[in-house]
N, C-alpha and C positions, 0 to 999 in steps of 0.2 A: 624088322629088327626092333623099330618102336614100341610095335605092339608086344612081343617078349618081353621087353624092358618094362613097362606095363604089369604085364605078368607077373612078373618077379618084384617088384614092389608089394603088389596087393597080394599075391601071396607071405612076404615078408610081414606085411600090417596084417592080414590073417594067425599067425604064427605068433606074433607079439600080442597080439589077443586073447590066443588061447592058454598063453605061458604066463601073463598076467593078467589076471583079473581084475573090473574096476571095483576100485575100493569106495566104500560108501563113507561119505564126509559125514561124521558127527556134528550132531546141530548142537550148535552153544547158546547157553543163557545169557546175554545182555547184562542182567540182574545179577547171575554169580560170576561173569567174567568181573565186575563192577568191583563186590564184595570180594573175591578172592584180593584183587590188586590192592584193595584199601586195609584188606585186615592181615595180607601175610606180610607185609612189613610193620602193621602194628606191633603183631605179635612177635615177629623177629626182634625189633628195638626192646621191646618189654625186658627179656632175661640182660641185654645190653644195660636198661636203664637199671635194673637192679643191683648190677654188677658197678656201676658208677658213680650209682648212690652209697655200696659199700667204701668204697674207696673215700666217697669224701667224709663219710661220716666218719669214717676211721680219723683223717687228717682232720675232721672237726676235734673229735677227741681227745686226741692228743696235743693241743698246743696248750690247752690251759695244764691241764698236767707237767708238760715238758717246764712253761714257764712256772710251776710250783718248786719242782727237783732246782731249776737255774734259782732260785729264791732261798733254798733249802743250801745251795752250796756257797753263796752269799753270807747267808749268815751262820752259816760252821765256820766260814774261813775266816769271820771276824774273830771268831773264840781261839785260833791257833796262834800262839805267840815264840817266839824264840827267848826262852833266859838262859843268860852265861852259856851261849853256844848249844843249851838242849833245849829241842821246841819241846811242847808244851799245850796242852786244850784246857779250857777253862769252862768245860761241860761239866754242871752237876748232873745227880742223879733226875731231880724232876727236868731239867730241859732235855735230857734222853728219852726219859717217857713221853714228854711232848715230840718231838720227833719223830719217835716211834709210832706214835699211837696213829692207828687206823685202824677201822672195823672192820676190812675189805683188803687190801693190799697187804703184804711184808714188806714193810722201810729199810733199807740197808746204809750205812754208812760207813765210810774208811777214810781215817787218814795217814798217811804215809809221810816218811821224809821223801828227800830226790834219792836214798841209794835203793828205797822199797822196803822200809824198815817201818813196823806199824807203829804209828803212834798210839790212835786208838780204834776204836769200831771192832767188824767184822773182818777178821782174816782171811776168810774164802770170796771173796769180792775180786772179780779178774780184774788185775790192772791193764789199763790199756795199751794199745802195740807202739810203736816208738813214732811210727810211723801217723798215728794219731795224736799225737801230743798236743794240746795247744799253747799256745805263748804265755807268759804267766801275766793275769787279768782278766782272761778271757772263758769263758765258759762252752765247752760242748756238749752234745748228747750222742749215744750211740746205745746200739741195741745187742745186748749180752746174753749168757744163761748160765747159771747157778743154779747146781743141783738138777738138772733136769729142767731146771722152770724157766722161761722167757720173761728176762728185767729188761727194764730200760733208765739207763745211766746218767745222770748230767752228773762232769768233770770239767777240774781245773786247778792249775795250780798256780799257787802265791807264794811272793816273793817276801821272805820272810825280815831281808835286813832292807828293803829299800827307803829310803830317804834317811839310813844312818850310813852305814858303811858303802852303799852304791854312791855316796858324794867324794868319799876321797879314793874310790876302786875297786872297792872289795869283791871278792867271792860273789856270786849266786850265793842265796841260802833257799835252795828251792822247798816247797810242802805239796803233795797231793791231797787232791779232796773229792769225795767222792759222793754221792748219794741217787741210790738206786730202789728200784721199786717195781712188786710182777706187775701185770697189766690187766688185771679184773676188772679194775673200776673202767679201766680204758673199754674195756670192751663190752662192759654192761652199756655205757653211752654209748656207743657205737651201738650198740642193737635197739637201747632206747628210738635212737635216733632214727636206724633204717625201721625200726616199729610204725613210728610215725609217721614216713613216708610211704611205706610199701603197705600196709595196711589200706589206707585210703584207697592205693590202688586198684584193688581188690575190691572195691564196691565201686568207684569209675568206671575201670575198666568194662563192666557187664552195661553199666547206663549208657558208654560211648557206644558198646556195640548196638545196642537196640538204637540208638540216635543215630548209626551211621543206618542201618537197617532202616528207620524211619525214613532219612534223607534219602536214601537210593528209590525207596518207594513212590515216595512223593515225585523225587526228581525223574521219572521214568513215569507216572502217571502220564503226561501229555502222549507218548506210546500208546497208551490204553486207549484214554479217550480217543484217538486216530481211529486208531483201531474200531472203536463202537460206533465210529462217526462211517467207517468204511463199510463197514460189515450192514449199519442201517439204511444205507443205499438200496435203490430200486434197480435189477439187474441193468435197467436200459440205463439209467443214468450216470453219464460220462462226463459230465459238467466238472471244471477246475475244482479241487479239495480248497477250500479258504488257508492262504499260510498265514495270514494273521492271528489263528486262534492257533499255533505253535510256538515253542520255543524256536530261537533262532539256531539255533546247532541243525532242528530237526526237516528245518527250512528248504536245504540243500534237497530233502529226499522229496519233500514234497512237491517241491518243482518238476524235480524228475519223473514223479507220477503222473502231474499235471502234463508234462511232456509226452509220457505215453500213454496216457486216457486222449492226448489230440491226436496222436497218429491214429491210435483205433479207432476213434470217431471219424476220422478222415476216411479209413481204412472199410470202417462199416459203412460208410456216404457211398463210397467207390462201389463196393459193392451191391449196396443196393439199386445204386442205379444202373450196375452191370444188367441184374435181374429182372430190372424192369426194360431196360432196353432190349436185353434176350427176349424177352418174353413179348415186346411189341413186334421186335424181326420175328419170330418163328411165329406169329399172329396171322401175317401174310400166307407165308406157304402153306399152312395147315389148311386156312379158310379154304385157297385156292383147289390145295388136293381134295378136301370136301366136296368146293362146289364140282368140281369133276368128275366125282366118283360118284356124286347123284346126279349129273347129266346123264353120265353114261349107264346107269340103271333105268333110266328113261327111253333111251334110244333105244329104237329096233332095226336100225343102220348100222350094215355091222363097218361102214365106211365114217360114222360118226362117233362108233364104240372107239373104234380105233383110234381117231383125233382126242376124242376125250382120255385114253387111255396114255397117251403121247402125252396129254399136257399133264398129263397125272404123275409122270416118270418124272418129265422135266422138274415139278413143284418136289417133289421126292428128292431127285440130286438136289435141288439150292437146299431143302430141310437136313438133309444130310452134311452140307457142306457147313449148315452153319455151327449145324452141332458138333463134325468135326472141327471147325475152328473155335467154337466156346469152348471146349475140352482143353485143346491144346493151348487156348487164351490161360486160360484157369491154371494150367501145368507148369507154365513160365510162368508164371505170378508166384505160384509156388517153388522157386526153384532154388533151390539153396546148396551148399557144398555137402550138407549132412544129408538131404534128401538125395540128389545128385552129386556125386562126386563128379569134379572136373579130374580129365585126363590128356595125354600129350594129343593133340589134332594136327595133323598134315592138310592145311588146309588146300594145298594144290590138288590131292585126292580126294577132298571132300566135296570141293567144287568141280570137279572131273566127272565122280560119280552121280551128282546131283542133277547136271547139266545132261548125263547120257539117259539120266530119267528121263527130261522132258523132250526128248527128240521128237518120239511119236506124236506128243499131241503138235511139235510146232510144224511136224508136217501135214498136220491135219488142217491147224491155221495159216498154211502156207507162208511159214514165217521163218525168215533164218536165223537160225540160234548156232551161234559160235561161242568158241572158248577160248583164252590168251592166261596161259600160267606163265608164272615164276621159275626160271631156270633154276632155282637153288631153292631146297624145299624151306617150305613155311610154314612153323611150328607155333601152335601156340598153346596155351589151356584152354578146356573151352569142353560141352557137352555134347559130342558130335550131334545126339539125336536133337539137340536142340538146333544145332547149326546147320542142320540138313532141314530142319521145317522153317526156317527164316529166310534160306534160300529159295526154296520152293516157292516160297509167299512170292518172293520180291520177282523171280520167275512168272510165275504165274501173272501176276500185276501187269507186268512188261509185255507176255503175250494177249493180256489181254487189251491193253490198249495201244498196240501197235498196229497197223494197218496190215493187211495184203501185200506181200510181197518186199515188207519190208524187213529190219532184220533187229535181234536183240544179241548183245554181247557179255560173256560175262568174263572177269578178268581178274586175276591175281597178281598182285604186285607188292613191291616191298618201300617203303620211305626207310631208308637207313639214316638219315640225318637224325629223325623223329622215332624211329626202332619202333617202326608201326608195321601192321601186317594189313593192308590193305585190299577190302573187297568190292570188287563196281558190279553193279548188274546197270546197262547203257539201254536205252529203250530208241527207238524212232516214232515216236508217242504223239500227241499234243501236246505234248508237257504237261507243268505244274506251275502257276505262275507263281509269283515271289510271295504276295501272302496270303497263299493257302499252304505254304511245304510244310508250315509247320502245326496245321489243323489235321493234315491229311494221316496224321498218324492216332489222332483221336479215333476211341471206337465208334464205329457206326458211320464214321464221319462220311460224306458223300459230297463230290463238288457237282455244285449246279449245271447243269447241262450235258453230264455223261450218262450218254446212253448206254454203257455198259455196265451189265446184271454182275451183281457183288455187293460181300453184306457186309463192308465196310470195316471187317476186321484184320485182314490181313496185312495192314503196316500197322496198326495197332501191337498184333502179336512180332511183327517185325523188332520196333522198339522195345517191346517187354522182353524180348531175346536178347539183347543186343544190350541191354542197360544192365541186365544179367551178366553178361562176360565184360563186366565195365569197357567198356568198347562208346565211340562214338559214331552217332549218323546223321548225315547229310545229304543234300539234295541239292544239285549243281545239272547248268543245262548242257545238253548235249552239247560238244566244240565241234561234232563233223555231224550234223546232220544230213539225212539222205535226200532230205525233203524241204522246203521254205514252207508250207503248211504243218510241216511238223516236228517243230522244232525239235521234240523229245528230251530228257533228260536221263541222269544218271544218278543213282543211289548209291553213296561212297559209305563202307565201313570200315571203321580203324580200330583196328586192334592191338593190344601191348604185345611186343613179342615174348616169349618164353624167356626168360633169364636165362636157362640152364640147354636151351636149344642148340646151342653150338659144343655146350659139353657132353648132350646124348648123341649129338651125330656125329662128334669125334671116338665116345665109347662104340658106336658101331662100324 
C-alpha cells in the first residue's frame, strides 16, 4: 500500500509538471531597478510641483491687488457724505478718471444707499447676498461675474450718521460701496511668476537626471571593479576576495563568496586526496595482478599456472571491490533530493531483505546472522538503494571480523521518547576501542593489527550515507558478548522518524 501511495504522488508531480511549465525568471538590471525607483517618483512630484506652484503663485497675486480694491474702498467711502437726510459723493470728474484708469483691467465702482438705490457708479455691479454682509467698518472680498467676465470685489459698508445721531439713538444711515476689477493683471503675475519657476525647471530637471545617472554609475562602479577583479583570477585560484577594497553594503556578499570559495577549496582538498589515495589502493592490486600474470607466463606447471592464476582472481575481486566502493563512495557524496529523490522506506523490510542477502556468504563464514524487527512498522524518508548499501557495508564489516562460530545481529527498533527509528548491526568482533571509533570511519583508515583484507572504505561510505539521511552514528560495545576475548561492538543508527508515518498507515 506504501508503495501505491508512492505512486500516486509521483504520478501527481508528473502531471503538475506537465500542466505547468517552468517559467523562466527575467533577469533585472540593478542599474535600472535603481533609476526606475529614483526617477518615477521624480517624475510623478514634477506635474504635483507644477500644480502647487500654480496655486500659490495665484495667492501670491492676489493679495497685493485685493489690498489695492480694500484701499480703493477706503477712500471712496471717505468721499460719501449724508446732507439733509440725502447722501451724497464728492467725486469729480478727474478722481473718476483716476480710479478708473488702468491699461489692463476694467475698474468698477457702486455706491448704493441701505434700501439699493444707486447713488453713483455702475448699475450692473451685483450686490452682495445678505448673507455676505459685513458690519459697517469692515471691508470684504468676494469673487463675482459681470457680463460674462470674472471680477473680483472688495465691499463695505459705512455708517453714514455715526458720532452725530448714533449718540442720542438714531437710525442706521447705512451706504454701500463697492469697487470691482477683471482679473488680467492677476493672472499675467501668476504666469509671470509660475514662468519663473517652472522655466528653471526645465533646464534642472535634464542636469538632475544626468547627475542622478552619474551617481548610480559611479555608485555601482565598486560592482564592476569586483567584477574585473573576479573574472582576472586564475581558474585554480580560490584564495579570500579582499572586502576591504568594497563598499560596506557590498561587504555582506563578499563574505558569502569568501564563504563558498572555502567550502570548494575544502571540497577540491577532499577530493584530491580522494584521488590520490584511490590511486595508491588500486596501486597494490594491479601491481599484484601484473606480477601474477607474468609469473604465470612463465611457468610450465600447469599446478603453478593454476596458483598463479588463483592469486590473479583473488587481486581481481579486492580491484573490483575497491572500485565498487569508490563508485558507490562518489554516489553518496553526490547525493542530494534533486539527484535522488527520497521516498517513504519501511525500514523493517529493508533490513529483512538485506539481511536474507547475506545468509549465503555467512554460511560460508560459518557465522550466525540473525534478525530482530520492530512489531510496528518503521517508516522513514530515506533512498532505499542507499540504505540497502550502508547496510551491506556494516554487514559485511561485522562478518568480516567476527570469528568462527560466532554470531552477528541485526535489529530494528524504535526510541519513541526521541521519535528515532533505530538501526544496530551487533558484531562478536575484537571490537573497536574508544579512540579509534571515530578514525575508523575515515577513508582508507585501517587499525594497526588487523589482519583482515579490506580497503578501508566501507564505514567511510557508511557515514557518507547516513549524514545524507541526516541520521546520527555510533559505536557502543557489545553488553552480551559471546566471548571475553572478544568483546565485539555494536554500530547504532538513528533516524528521524517520518512525520506523516502514522497518517500513511492510517490512509492504508
Amino acid at each position: 500500500m506504501t508503495m501505491r501511495a508512492k505512486k500516486t504522488i509521483a504520478d501527481a508531480s508528473s502531471d503538475t509538471a506537465l500542466l505547468s511549465p517552468p517559467q523562466e525568471k527575467t533577469q533585472r538590471s540593478l542599474f535600472g531597478e535603481i533609476l526606475d525607483w529614483m526617477l518615477a517618483p521624480l517624475l510623478l512630484l514634477w506635474p504635483m510641483s507644477i500644480a502647487i506652484t500654480y496655486l500659490v503663485a495665484k495667492s501670491i497675486a492676489n493679495q497685493p491687488f485685493d489690498r489695492t480694491l480694500e484701499d480703493n474702498v477706503l477712500v471712496l467711502s471717505q468721499q460719501v457724505k449724508e446732507v439733509d437726510g440725502k447722501i451724497l459723493t464728492q467725486l469729480n470728474n478727474p478722481a473718476r478718471d483716476i480710479l478708473r484708469a488702468d491699461d489692463v483691467d476694467n475698474v468698477y465702482f457702486q455706491i448704493t444707499d441701505n434700501d439699493g438705490k444707486l447713488i453713483d457708479g455702475d448699475h450692473d455691479l451685483p450686490m452682495p447676498n445678505d448673507e455676505d454682509k459685513p458690519l459697517a467698518g469692515t471691508i470684504q472680498l468676494r469673487n463675482a461675474n459681470l457680463h460674462g467676465i470674472d471680477i473680483r470685489i472688495a465691499y463695505g459698508y459705512i455708517d453714514l450718521n455715526k458720532g452725530r445721531d448714533r449718540a442720542n439713538g438714531g437710525p442706521h444711515h447705512l451706504a454701500l460701496v463697492q469697487v470691482g476689477e477683471t482679473l488680467e493683471k492677476r493672472a499675467l503675475l501668476a504666469n509671470e511668476i509660475i514662468k519663473g519657476v517652472i522655466l528653471p525647471q526645465f533646464i534642472i530637471l535634464p542636469i538632475a537626471l544626468a547627475l542622478v545617472w552619474f551617481a548610480l554609475s559611479r555608485g555601482l562602479s565598486p560592482l564592476a571593479e569586483l567584477q574585473q577583479r573576479i573574472r582576472a583570477r586564475r581558474p585554480d585560484d580560490l584564495s579570500p576576495i579582499d572586502s576591504r577594497q568594497v563598499p560596506e553594503e557590498i561587504t555582506p556578499l563578499v563574505k558569502s563568496l569568501n564563504e563558498m570559495l572555502e567550502r570548494l577549496a575544502q571540497t577540491i582538498d577532499i577530493q584530491k586526496r580522494f584521488i590520490a589515495d584511490a590511486a595508491h589502493q588500486m596501486k597494490t592490486p594491479l601491481a599484484g595482478m601484473r606480477m601474477q600474470s607474468e609469473l604465470a607466463l612463465r611457468q610450465t606447471d600447469q599446478e603453478e599456472i593454476r596458483r598463479s592464476l588463483v592469486q590473479l582472481a583473488t587481486s581481481s575481486e579486492a580491484a573490483t571491490r575497491l572500485v565498487n566502493q569508490l563508485l558507490t563512495l562518489a554516489r553518496a557524496e553526490n547525493l542530494t533530493p534533486a539527484t535522488q529523490p527520497l521516498e517513504l522506506v519501511e525500514l523493517n523490510e529493508l533490513a529483512r531483505s538485506v539481511v536474507h542477502d547475506w545468509i549465503p556468504v555467512s554460511f560460508v563464514q560459518k557465522i550466525d546472522l540473525g534478525y530482530e524487527q520492530q512489531n510496528l512498522p518503521v517508516t522513514i524518508f530515506g533512498n532505499s538503494l542507499m540504505l540497502r548499501e550502508m547496510l551491506s557495508n556494516l554487514i559485511d564489516n561485522a562478518i568480516r571480523y567476527t570469528p568462527l562460530g560466532h554470531s552477528v545481529t541485526v535489529r530494528v527498533s524504535l526510541n519513541e521518547q526521541q521519535a528515532l527509528a533505530v538501526l544496530e548491526v551487533e558484531d562478536n568482533g575484537p571490537g573497536i576501542p574508544a579512540a579509534e571509533r571515530e578514525h575508523v570511519f575515515e577513508r582508507f583508515y585501517r587499525i594497526l593489527g588487523s589482519n583482515v583484507q579490506g580497503s578501508g572504505l566501507g564505514l567511510a561510505i557508511v557515514r557518507e550515507i547516513a549524514q545524507q539521511h541526516d541520521a546520527s552514528i555510533e559505536i557502543t560495545e557489545n553488553p552480551h558478548p559471546q566471548d571475553s576475548n572478544f568483546p565485539g561492538c555494536v554500530f547504532r543508527i538513528s533516524f528521524k522518524l517520518n512525520p506523516y508515518s502514522e497518517l500513511m498507515d492510517g490512509e492504508t
